[in-house]
N, C-alpha and C positions, 0 to 999 in steps of 0.2 A: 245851545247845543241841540236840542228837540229839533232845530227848524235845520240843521245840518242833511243832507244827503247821506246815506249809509254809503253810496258808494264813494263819492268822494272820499271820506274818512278812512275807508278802505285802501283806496289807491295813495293814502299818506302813506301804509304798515310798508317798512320796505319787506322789498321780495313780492310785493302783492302789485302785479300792473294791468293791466287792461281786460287781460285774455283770462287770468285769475281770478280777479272779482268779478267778472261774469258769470265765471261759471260757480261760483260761490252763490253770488245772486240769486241764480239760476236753480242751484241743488237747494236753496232754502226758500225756494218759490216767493223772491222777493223782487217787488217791481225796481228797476234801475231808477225814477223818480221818488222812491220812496223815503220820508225823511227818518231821523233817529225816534222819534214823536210818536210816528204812525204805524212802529213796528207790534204787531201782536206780540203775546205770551210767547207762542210757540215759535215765531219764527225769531226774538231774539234767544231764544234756548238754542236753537238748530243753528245759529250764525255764532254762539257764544262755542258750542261743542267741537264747530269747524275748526273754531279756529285756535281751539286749542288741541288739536290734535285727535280728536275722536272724531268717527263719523257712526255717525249714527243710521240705519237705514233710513231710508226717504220718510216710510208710513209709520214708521216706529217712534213710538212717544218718546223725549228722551226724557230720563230720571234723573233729581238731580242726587245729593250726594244726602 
């Protein structure tokens, strides 16, 4: 599962297709090759927040519970 694609695994969520996970990508400053392995601290905090319904600002640390 480490050697996965974020975005592939993304484009399995239904309701999540192209144009979505780009820009999800995109708002968590994460390279479209990057796999599940090579994700920092912060950037799976900020893809885990998305994608559960918080958005957190861009430079804003998020907290977790």
């Amino acid at each position: 599962m480490q050697t996965a694609k974020v975005a592939d695994l993304l484009l399995a969520v239904p309701k999540h297709g192209p144009v979505k996970v780009d820009k999800l990508l995109s708002r968590c400053r994460i390279a479209p090759a990057k796999t599940v392995g090579g994700l920092s601290q912060r950037q799976r905090d900020e893809l885990a927040a998305l994608l559960a319904g918080r958005t957190p600002a861009r430079d804003e640390p998020i907290t977790g519970p």
